[in-house]
PyMOL Python script that loads the backbone (N, CA, C, O; Angstrom):
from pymol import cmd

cmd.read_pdbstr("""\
ATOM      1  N   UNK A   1       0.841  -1.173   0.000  1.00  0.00           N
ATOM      2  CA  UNK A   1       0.000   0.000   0.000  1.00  0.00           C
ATOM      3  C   UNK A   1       0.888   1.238   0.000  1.00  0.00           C
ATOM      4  O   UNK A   1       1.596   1.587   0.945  1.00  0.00           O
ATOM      5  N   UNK A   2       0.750   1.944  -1.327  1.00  0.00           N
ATOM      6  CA  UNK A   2       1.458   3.331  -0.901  1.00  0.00           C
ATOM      7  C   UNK A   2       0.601   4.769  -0.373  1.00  0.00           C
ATOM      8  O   UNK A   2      -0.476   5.013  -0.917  1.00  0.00           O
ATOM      9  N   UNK A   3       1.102   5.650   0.647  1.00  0.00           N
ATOM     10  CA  UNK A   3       0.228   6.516   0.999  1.00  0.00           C
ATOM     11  C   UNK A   3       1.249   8.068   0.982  1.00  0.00           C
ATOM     12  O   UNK A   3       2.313   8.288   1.561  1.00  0.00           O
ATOM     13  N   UNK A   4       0.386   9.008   0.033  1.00  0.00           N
ATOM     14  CA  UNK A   4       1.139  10.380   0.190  1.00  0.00           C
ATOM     15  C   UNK A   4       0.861  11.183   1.554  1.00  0.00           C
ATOM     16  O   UNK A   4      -0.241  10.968   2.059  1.00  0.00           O
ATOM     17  N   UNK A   5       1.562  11.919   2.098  1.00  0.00           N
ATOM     18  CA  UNK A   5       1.500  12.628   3.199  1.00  0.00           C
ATOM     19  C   UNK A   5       1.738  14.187   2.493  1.00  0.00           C
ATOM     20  O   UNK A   5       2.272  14.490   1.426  1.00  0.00           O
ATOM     21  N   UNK A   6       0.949  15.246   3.825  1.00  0.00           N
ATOM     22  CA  UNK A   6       1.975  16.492   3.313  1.00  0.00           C
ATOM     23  C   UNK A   6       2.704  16.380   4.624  1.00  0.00           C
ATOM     24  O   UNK A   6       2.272  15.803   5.622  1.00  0.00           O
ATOM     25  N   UNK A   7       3.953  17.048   4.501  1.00  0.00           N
ATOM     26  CA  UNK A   7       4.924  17.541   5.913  1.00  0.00           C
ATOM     27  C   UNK A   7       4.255  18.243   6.690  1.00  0.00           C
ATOM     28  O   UNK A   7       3.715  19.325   6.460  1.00  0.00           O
ATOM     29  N   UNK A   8       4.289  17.306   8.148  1.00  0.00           N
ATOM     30  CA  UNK A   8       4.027  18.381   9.429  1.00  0.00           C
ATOM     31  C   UNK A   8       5.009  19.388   9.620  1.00  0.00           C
ATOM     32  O   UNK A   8       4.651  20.523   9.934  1.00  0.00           O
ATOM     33  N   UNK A   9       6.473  19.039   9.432  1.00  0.00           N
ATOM     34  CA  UNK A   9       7.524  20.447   9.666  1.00  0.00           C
ATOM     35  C   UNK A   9       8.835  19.282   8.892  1.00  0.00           C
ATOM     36  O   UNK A   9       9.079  18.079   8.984  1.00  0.00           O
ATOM     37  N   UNK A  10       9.383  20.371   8.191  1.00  0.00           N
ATOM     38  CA  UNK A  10      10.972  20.026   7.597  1.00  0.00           C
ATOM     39  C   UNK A  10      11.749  20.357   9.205  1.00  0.00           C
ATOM     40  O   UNK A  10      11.489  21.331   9.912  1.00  0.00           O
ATOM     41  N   UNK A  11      12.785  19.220   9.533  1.00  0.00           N
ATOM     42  CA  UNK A  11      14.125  18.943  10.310  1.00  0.00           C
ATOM     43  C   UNK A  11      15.488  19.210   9.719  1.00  0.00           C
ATOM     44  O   UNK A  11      16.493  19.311  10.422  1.00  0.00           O
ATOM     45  N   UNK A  12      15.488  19.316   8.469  1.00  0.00           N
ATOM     46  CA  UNK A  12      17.234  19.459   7.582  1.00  0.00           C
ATOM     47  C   UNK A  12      16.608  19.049   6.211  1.00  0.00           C
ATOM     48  O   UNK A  12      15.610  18.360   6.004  1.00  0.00           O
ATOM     49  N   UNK A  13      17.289  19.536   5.502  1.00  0.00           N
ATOM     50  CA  UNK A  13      16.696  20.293   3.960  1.00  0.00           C
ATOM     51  C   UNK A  13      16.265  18.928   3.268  1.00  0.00           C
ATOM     52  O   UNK A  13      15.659  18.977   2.197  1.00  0.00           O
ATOM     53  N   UNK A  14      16.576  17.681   3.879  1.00  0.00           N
ATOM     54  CA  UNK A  14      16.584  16.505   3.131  1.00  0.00           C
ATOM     55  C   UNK A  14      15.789  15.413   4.291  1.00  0.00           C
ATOM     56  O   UNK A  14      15.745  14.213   4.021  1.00  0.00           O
ATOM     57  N   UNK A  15      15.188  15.933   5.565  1.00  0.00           N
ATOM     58  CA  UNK A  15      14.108  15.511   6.511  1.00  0.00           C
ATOM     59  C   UNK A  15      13.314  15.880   6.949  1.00  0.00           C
ATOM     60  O   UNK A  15      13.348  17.109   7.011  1.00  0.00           O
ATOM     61  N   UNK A  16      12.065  15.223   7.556  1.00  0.00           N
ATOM     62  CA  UNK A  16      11.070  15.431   7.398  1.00  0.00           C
ATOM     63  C   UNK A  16      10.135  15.433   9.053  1.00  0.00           C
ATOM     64  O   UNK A  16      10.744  16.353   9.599  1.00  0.00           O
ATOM     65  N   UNK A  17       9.376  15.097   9.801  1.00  0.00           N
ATOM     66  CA  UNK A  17       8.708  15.051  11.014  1.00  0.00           C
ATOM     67  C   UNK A  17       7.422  14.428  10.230  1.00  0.00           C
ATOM     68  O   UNK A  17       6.930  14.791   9.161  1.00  0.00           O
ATOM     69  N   UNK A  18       7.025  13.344  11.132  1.00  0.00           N
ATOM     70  CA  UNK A  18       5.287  13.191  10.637  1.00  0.00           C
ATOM     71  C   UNK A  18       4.940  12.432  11.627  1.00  0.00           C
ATOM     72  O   UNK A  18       5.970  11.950  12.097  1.00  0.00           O
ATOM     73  N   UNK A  19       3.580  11.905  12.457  1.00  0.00           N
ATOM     74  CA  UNK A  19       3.030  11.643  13.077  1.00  0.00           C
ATOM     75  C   UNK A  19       3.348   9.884  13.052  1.00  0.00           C
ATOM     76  O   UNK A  19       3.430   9.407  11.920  1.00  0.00           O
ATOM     77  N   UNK A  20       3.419   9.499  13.523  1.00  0.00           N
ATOM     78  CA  UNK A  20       4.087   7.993  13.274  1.00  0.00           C
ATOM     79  C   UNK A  20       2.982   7.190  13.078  1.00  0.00           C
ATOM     80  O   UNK A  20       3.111   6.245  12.301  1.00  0.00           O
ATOM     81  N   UNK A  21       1.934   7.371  13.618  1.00  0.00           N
ATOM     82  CA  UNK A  21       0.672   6.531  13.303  1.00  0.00           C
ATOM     83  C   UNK A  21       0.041   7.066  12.062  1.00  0.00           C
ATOM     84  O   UNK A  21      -1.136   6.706  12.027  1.00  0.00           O
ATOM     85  N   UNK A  22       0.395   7.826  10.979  1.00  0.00           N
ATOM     86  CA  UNK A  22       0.318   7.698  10.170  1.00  0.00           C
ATOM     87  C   UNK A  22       0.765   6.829   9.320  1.00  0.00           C
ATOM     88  O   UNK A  22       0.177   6.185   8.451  1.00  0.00           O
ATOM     89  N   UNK A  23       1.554   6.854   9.552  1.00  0.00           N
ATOM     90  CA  UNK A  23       2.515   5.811   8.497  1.00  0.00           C
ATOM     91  C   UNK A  23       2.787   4.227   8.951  1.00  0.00           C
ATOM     92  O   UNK A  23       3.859   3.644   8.792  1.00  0.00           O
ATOM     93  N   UNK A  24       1.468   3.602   9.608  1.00  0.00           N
ATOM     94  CA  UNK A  24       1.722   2.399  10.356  1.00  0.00           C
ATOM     95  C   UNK A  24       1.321   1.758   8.751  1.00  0.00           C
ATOM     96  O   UNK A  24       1.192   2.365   7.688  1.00  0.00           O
ATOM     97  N   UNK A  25       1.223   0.678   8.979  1.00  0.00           N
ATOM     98  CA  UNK A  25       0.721  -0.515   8.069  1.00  0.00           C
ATOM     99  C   UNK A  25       0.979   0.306   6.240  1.00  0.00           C
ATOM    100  O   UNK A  25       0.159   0.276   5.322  1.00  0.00           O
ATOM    101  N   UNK A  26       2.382   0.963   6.228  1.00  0.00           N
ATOM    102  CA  UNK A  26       2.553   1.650   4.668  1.00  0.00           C
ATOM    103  C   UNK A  26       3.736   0.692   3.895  1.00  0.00           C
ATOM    104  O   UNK A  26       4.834   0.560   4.435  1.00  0.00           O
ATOM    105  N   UNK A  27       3.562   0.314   3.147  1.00  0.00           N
ATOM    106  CA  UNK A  27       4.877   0.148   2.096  1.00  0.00           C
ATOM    107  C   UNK A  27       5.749   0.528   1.614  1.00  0.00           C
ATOM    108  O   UNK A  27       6.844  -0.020   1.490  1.00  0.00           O
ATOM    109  N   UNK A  28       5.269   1.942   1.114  1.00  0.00           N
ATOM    110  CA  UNK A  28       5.455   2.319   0.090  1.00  0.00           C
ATOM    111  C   UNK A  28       5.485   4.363   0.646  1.00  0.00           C
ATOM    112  O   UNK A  28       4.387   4.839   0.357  1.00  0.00           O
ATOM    113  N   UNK A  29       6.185   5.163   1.125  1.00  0.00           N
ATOM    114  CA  UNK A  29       5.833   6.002   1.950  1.00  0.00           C
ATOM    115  C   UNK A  29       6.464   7.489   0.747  1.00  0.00           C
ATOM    116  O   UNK A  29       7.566   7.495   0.199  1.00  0.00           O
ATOM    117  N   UNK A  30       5.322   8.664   0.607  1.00  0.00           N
ATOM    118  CA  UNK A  30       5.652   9.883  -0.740  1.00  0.00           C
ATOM    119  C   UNK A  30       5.281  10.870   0.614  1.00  0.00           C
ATOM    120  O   UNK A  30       4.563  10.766   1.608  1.00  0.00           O
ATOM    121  N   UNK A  31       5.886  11.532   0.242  1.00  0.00           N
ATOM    122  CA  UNK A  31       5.430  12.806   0.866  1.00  0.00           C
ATOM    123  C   UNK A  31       5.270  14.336  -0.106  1.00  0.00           C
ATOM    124  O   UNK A  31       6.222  14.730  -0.779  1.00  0.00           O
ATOM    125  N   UNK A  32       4.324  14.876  -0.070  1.00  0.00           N
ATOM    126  CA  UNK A  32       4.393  15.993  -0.740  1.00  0.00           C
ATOM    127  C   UNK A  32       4.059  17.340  -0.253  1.00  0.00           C
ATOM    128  O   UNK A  32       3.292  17.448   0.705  1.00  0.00           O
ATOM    129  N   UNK A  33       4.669  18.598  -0.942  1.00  0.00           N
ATOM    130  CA  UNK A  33       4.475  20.147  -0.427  1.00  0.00           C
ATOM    131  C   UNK A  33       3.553  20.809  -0.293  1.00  0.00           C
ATOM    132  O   UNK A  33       2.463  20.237  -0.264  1.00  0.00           O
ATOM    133  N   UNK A  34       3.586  21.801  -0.199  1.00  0.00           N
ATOM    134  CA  UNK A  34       2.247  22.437  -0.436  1.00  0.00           C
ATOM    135  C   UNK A  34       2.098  22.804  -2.004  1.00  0.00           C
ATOM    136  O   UNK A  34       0.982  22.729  -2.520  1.00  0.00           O
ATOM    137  N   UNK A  35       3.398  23.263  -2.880  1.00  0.00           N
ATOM    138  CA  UNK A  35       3.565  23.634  -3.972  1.00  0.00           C
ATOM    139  C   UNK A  35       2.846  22.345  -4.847  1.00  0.00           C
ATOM    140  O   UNK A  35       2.521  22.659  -5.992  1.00  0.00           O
ATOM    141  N   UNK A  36       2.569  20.971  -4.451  1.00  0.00           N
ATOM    142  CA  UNK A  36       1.965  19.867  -5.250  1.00  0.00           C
ATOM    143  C   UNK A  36       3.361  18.760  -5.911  1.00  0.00           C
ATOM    144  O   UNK A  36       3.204  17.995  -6.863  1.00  0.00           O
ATOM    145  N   UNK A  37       4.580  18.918  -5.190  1.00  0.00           N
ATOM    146  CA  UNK A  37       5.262  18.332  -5.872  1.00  0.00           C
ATOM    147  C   UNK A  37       5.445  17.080  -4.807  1.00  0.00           C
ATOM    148  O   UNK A  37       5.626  17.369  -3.624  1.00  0.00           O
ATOM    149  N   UNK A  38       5.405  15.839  -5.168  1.00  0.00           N
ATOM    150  CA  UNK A  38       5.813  14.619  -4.233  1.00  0.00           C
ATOM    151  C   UNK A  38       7.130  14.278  -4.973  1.00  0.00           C
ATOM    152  O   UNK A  38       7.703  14.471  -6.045  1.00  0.00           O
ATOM    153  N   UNK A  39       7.344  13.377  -3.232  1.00  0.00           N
ATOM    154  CA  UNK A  39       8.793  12.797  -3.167  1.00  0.00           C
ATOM    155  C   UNK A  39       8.824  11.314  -2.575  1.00  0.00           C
ATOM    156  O   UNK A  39       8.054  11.260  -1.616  1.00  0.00           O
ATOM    157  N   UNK A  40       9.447  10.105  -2.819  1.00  0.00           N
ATOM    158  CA  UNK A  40       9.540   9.303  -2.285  1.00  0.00           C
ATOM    159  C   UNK A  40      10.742   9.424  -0.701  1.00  0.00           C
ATOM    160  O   UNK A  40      11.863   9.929  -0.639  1.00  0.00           O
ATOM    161  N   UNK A  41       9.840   8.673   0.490  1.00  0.00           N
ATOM    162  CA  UNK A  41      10.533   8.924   1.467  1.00  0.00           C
ATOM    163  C   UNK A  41      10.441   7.592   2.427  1.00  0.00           C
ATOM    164  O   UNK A  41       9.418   6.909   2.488  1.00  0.00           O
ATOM    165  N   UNK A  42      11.739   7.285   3.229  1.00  0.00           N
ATOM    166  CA  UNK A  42      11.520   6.321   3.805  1.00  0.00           C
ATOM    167  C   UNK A  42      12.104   6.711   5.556  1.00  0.00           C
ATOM    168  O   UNK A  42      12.827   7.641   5.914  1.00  0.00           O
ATOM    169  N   UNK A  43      11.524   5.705   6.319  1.00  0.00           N
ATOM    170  CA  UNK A  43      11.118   6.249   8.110  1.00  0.00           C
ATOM    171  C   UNK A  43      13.156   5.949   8.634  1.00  0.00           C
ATOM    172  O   UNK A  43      13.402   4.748   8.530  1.00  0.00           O
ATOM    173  N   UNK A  44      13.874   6.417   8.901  1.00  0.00           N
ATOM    174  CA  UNK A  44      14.999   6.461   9.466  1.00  0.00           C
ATOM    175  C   UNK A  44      15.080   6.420  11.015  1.00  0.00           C
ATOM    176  O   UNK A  44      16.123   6.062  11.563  1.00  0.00           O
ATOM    177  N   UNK A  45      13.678   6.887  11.917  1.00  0.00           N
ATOM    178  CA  UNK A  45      13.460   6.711  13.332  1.00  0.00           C
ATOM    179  C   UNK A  45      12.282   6.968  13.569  1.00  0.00           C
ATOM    180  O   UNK A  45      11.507   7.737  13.001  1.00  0.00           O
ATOM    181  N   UNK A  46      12.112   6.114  14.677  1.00  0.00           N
ATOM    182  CA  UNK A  46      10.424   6.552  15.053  1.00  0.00           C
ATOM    183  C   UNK A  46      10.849   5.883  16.564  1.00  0.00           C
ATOM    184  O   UNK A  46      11.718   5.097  16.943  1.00  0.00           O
ATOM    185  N   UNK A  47       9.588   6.750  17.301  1.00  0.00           N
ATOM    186  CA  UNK A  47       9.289   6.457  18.902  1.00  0.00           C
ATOM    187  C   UNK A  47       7.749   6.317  18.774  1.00  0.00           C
ATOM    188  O   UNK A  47       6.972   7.112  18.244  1.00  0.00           O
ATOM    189  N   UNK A  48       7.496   5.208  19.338  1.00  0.00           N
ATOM    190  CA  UNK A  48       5.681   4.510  18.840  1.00  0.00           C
ATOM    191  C   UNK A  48       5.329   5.982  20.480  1.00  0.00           C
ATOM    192  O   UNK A  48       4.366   6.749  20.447  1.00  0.00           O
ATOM    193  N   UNK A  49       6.343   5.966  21.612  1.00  0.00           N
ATOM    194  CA  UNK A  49       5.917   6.094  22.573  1.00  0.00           C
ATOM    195  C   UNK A  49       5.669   7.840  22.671  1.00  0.00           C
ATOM    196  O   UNK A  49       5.423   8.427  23.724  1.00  0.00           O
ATOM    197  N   UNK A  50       5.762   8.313  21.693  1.00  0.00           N
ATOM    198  CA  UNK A  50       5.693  10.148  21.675  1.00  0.00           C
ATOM    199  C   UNK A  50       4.960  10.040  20.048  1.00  0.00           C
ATOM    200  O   UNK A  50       5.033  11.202  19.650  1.00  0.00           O
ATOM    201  N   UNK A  51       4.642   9.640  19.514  1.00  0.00           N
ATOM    202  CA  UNK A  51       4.048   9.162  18.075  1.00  0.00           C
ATOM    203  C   UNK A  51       5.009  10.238  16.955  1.00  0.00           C
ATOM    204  O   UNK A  51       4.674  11.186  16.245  1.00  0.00           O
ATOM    205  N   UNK A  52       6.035   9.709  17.154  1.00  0.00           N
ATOM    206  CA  UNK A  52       6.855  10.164  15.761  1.00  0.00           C
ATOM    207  C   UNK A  52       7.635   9.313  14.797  1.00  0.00           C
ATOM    208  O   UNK A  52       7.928   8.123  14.919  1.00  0.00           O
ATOM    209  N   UNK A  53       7.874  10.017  13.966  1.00  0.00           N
ATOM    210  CA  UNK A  53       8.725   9.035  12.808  1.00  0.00           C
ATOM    211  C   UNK A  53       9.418  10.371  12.246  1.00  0.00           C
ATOM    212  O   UNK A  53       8.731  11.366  12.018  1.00  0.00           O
ATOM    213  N   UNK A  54      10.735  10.355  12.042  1.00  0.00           N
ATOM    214  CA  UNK A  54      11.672  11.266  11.140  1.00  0.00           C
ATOM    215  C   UNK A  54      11.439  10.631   9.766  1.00  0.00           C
ATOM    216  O   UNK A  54      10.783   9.593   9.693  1.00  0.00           O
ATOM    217  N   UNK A  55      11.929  11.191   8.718  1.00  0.00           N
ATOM    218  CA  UNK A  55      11.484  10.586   7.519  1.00  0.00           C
ATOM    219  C   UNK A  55      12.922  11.144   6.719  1.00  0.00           C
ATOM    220  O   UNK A  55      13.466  12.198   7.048  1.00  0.00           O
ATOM    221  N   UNK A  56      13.493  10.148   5.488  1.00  0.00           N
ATOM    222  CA  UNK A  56      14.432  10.978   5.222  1.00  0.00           C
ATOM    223  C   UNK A  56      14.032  11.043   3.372  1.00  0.00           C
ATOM    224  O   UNK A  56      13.758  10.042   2.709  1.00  0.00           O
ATOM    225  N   UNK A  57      14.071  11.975   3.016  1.00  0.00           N
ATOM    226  CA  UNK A  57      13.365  12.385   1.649  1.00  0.00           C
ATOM    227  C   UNK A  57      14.207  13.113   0.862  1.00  0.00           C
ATOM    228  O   UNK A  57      14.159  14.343   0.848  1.00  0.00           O
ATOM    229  N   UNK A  58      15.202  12.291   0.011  1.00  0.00           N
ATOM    230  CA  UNK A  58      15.959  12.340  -0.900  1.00  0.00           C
ATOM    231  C   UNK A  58      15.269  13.949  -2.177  1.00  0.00           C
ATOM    232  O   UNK A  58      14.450  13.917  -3.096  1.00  0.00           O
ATOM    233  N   UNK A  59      15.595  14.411  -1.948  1.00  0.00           N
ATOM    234  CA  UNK A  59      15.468  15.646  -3.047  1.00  0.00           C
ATOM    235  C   UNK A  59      14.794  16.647  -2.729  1.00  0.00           C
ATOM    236  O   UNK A  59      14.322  17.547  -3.424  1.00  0.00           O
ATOM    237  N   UNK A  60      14.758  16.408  -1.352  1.00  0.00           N
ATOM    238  CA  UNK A  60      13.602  17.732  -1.071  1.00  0.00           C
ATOM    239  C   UNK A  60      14.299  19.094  -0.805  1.00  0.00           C
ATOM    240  O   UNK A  60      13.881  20.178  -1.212  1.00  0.00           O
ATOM    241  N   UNK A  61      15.256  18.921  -0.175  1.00  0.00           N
ATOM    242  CA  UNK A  61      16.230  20.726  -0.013  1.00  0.00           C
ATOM    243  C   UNK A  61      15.071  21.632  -0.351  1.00  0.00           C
ATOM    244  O   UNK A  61      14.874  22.243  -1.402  1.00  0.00           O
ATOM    245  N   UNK A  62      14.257  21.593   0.879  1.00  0.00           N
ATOM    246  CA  UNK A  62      13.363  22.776   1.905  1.00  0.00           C
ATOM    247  C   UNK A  62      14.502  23.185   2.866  1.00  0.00           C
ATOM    248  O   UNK A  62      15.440  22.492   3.262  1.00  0.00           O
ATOM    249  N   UNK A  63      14.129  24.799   3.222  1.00  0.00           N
ATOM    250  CA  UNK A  63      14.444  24.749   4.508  1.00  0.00           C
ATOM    251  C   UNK A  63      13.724  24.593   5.872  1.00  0.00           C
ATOM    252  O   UNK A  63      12.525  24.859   5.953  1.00  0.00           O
ATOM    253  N   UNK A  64      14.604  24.062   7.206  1.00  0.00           N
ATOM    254  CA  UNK A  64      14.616  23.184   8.159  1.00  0.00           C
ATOM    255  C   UNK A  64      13.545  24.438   8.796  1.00  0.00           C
ATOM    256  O   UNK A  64      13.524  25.641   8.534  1.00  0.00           O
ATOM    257  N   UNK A  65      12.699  23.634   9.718  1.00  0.00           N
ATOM    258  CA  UNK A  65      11.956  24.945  10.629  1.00  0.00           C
ATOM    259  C   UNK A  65      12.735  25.134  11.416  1.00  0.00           C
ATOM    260  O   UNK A  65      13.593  24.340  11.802  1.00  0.00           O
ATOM    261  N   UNK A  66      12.485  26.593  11.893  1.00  0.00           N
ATOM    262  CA  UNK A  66      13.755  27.245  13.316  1.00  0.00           C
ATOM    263  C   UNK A  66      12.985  27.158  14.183  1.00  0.00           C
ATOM    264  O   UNK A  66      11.798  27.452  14.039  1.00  0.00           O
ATOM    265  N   UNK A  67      13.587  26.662  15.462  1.00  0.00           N
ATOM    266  CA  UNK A  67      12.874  26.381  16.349  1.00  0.00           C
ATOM    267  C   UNK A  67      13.495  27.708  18.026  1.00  0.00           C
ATOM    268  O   UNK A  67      14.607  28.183  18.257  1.00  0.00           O
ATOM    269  N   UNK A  68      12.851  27.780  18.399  1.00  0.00           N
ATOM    270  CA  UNK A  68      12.865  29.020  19.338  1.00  0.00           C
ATOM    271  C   UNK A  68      13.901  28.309  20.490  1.00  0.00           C
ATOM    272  O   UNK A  68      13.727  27.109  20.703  1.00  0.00           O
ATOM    273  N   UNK A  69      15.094  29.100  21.320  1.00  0.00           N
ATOM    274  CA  UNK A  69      16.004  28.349  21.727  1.00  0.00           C
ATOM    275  C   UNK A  69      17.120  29.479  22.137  1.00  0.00           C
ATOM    276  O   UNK A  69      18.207  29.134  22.599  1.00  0.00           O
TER     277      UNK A  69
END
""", "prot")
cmd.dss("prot")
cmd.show_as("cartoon", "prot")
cmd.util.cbc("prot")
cmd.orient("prot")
């Protein structure tokens, strides 16, 4: 089963953040922009116990969100 996502927030120009229970029972994992362009992406870490998954998405060079700090 493949399923497109859009990004909850870019991490580094080539990663991604998404809700981890999204992406349970996927194969096949795209993510796309707001601009309409998709990308194939695959899960590099996840914690079931805070519901995340990093995602790492070959071609995307967005920039990363800044986070307050």
């Amino acid at each position: 089963m493949q399923r497109t996502y859009e990004l909850m927030f870019i991490v580094r120009p080539d990663m991604a953040e998404e809700d981890l229970d999204k992406l349970i029972s996927t194969l096949e994992t795209q993510v796309s922009t707001a601009g309409g362009t998709s990308y194939r992406a695959s899960v590099v870490f996840y914690d079931p116990q805070v519901d995340v998954a990093v995602l790492y998405v070959p071609g995307l060079n967005m920039t990363p969100l800044r986070l307050a700090g």
